[in-house]
VMD Tcl script that builds the backbone (N, CA, C; Angstrom):
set m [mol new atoms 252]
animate dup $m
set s [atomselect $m all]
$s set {name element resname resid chain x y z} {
  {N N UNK 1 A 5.219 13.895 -1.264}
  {CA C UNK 1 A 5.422 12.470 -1.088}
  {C C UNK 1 A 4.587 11.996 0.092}
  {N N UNK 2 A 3.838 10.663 -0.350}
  {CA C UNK 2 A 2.785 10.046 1.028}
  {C C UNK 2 A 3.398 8.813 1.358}
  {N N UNK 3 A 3.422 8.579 2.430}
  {CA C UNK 3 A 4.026 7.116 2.500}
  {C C UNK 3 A 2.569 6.799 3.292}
  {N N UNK 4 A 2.230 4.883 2.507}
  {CA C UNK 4 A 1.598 4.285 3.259}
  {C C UNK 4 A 1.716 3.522 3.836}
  {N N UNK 5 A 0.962 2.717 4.601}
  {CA C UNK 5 A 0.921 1.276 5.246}
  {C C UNK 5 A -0.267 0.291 4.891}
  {N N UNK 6 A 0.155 -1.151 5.103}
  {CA C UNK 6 A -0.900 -1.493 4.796}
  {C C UNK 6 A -1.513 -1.286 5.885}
  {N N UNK 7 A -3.304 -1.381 4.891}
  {CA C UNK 7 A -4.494 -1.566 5.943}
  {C C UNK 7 A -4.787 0.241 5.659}
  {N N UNK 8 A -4.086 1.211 5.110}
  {CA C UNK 8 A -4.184 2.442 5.782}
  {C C UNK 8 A -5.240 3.458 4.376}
  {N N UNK 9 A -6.113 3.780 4.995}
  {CA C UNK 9 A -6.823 4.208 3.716}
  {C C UNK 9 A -6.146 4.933 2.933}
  {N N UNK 10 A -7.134 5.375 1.418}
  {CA C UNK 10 A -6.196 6.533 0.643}
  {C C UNK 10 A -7.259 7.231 -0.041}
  {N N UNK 11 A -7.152 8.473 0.207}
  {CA C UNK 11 A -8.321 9.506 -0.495}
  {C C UNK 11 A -8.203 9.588 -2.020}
  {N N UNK 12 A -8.675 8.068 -2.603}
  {CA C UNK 12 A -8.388 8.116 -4.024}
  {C C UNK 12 A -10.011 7.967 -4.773}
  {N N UNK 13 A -10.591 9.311 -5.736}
  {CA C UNK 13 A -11.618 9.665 -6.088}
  {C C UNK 13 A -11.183 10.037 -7.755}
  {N N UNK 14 A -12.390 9.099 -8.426}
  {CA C UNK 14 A -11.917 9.762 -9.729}
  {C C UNK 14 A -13.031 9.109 -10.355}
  {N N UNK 15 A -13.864 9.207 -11.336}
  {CA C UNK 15 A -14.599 8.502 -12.045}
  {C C UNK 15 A -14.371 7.402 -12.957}
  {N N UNK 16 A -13.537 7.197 -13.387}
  {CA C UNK 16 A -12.721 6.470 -13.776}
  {C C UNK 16 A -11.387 5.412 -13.253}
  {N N UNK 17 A -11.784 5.769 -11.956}
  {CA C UNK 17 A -10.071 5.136 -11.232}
  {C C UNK 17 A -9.785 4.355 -11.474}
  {N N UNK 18 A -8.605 3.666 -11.608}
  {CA C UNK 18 A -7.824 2.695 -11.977}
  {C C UNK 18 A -6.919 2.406 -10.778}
  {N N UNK 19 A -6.823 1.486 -10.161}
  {CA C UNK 19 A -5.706 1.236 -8.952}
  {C C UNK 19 A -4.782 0.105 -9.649}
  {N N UNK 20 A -3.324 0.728 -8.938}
  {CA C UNK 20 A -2.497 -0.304 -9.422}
  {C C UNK 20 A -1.855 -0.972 -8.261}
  {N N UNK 21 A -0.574 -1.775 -8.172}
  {CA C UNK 21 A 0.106 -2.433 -7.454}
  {C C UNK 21 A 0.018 -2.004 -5.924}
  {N N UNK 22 A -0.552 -2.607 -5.076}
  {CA C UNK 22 A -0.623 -1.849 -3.513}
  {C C UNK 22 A -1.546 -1.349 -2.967}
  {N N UNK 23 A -2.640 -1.474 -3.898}
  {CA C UNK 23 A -4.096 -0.792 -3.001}
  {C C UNK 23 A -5.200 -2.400 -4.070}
  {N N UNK 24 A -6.278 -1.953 -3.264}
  {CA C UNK 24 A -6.772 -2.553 -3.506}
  {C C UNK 24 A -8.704 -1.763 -2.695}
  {N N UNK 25 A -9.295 -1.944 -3.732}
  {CA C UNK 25 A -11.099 -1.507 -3.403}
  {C C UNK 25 A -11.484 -2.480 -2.247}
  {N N UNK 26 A -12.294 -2.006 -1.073}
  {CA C UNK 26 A -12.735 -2.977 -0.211}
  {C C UNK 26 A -13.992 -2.407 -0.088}
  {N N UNK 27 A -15.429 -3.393 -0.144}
  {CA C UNK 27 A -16.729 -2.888 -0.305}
  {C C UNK 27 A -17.650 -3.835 0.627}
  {N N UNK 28 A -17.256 -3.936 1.818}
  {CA C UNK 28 A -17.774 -4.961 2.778}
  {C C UNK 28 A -19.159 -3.813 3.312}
  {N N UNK 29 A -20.247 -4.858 3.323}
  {CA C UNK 29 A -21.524 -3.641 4.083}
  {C C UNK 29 A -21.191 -3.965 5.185}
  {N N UNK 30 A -20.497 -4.484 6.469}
  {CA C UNK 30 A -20.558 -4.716 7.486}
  {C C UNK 30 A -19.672 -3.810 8.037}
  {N N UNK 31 A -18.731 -3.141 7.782}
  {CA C UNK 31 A -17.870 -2.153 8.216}
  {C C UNK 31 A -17.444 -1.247 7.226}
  {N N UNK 32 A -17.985 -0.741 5.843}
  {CA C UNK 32 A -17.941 0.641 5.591}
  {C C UNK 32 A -19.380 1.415 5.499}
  {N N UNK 33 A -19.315 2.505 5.779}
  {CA C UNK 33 A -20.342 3.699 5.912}
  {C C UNK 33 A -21.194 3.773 4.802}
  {N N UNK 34 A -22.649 3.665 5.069}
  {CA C UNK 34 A -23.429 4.165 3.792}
  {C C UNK 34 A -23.661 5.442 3.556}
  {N N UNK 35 A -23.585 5.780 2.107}
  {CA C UNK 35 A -23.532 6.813 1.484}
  {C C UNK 35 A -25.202 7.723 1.301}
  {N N UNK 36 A -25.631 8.327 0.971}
  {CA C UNK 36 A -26.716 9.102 0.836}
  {C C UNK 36 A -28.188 8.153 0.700}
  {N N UNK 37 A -27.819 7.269 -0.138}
  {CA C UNK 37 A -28.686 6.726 -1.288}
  {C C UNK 37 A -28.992 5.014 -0.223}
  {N N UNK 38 A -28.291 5.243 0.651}
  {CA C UNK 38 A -28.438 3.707 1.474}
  {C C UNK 38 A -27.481 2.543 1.253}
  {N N UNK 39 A -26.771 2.992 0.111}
  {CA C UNK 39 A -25.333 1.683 -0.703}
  {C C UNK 39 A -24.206 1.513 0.279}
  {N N UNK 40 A -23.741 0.735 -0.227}
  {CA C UNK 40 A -22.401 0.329 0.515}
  {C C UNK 40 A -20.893 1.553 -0.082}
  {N N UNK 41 A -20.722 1.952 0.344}
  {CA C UNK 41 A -19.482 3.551 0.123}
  {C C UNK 41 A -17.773 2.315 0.063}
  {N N UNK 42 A -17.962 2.287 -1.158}
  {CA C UNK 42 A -16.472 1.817 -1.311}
  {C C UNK 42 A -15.440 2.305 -0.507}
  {N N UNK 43 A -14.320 1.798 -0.322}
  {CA C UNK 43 A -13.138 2.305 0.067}
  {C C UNK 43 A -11.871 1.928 -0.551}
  {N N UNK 44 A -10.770 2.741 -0.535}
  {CA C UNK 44 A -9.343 2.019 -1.148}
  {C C UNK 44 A -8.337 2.253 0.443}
  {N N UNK 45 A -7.757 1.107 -0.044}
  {CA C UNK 45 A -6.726 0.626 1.082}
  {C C UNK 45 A -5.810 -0.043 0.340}
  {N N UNK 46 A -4.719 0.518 1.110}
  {CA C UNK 46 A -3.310 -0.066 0.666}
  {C C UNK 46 A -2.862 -1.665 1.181}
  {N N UNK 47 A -2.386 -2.332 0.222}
  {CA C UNK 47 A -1.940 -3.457 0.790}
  {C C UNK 47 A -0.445 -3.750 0.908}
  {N N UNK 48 A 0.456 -2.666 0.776}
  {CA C UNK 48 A 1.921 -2.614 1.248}
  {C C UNK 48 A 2.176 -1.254 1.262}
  {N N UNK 49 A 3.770 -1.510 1.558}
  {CA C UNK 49 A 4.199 -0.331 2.227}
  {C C UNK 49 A 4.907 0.536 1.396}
  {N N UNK 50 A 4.459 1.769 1.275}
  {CA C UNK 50 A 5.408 1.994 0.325}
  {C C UNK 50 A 4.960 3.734 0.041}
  {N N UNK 51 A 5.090 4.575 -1.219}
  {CA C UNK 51 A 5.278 5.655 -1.474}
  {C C UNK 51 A 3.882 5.729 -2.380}
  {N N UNK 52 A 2.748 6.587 -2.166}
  {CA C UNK 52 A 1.602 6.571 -2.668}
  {C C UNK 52 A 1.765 7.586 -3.650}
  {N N UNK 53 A 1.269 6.765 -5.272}
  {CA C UNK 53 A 1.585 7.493 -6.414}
  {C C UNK 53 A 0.304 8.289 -7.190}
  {N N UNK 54 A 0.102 8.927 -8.421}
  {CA C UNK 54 A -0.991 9.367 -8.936}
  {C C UNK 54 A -1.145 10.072 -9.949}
  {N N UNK 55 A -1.376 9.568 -11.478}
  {CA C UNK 55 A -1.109 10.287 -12.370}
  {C C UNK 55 A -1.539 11.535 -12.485}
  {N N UNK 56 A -1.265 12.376 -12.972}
  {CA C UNK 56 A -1.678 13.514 -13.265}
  {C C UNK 56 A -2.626 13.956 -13.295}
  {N N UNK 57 A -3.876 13.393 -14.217}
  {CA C UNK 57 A -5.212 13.916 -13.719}
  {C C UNK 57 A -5.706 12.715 -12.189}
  {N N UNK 58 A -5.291 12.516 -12.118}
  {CA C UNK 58 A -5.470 11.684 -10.654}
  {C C UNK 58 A -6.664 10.316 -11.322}
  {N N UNK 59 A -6.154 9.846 -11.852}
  {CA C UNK 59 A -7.357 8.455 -12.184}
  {C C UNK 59 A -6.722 7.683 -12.231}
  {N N UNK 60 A -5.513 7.331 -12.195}
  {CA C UNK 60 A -4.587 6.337 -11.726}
  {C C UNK 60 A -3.919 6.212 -10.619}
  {N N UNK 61 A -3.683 4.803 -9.823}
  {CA C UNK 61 A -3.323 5.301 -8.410}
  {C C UNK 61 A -2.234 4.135 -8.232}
  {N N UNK 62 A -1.623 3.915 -7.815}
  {CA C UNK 62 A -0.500 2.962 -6.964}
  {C C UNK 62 A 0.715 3.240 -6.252}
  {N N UNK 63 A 1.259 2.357 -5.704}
  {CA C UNK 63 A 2.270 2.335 -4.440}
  {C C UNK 63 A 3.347 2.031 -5.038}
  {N N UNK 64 A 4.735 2.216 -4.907}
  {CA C UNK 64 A 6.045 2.615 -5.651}
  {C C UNK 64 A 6.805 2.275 -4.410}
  {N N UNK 65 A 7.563 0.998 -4.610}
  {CA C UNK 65 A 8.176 0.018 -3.512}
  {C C UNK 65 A 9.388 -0.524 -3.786}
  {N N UNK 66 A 10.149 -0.762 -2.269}
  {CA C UNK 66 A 11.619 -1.569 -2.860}
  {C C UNK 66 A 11.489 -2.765 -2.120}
  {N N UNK 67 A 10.645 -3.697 -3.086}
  {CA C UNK 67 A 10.104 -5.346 -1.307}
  {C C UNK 67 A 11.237 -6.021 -1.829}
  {N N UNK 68 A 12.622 -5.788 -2.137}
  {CA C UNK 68 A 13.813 -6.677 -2.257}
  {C C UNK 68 A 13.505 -7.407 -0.979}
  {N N UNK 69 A 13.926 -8.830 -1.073}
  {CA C UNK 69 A 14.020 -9.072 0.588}
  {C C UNK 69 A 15.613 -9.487 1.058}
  {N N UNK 70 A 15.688 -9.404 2.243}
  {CA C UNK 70 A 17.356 -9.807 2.534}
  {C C UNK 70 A 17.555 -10.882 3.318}
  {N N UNK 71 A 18.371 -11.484 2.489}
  {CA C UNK 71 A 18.913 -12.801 2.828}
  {C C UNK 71 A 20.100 -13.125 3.778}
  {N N UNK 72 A 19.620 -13.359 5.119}
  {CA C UNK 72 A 20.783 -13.696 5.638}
  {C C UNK 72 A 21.494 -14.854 6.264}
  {N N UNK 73 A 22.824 -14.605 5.519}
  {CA C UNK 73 A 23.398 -16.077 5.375}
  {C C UNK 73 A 24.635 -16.353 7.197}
  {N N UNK 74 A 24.808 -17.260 7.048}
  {CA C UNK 74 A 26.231 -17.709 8.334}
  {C C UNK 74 A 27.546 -17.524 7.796}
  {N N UNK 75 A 28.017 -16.434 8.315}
  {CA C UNK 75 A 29.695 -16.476 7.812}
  {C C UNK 75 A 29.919 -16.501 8.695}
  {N N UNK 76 A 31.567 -16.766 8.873}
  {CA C UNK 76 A 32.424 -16.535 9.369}
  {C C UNK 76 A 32.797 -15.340 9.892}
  {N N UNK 77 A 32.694 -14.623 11.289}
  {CA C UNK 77 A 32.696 -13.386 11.671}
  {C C UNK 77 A 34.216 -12.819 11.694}
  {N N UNK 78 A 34.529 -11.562 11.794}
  {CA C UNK 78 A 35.967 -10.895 11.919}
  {C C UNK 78 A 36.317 -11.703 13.740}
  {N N UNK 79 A 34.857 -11.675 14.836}
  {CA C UNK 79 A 35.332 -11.680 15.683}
  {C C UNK 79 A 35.275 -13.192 16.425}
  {N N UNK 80 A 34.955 -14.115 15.524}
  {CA C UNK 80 A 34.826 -15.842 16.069}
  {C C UNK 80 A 36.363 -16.038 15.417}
  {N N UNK 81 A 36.745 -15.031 14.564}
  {CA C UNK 81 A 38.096 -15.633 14.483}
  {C C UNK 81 A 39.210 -14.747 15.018}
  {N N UNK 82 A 38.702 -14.062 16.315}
  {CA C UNK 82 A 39.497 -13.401 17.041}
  {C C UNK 82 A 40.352 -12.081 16.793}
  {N N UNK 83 A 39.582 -11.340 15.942}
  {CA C UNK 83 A 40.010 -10.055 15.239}
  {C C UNK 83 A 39.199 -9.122 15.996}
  {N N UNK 84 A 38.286 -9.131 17.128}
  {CA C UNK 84 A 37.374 -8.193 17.289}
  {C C UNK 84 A 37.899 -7.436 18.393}
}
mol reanalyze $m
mol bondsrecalc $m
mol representation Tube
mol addrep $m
């Protein structure tokens, strides 16, 4: 099991790759490394947080997440009504 973050690279190589939910290809020439040939060297980076996945022959890739978010509401406490 990998846990990522965003922003955080991921050693995902395949000829075929497919990225799913949570990463995303970034191919900027201004800040990634050129490769042999003088090109711009792709990269994958995650864009949430979460558990880094990968099918079997590894050509599929994504992040496996619980982004429920939590809602919090104003009650009435045990101790504003003097139970605490």
């Amino acid at each position: 099991m990998t846990t990522i973050l965003p922003g955080e690279r991921v050693p995902a190589a395949h000829v075929n790759l497919k990225l799913g939910p949570g990463l995303s290809q970034i191919t900027k020439s201004n800040s990634t490394p050129l490769d042999k040939s003088g090109k711009d060297k792709p990269y994958i980076i995650g864009t949430k947080a979460g558990e880094l996945k990968q099918s079997a022959n590894g050509s599929k890739w994504w992040v496996e997440s619980n982004s429920r978010r939590v809602s919090l509401t104003t009650t009435t406490s045990a101790c504003s009504e003097g139970r605490c």
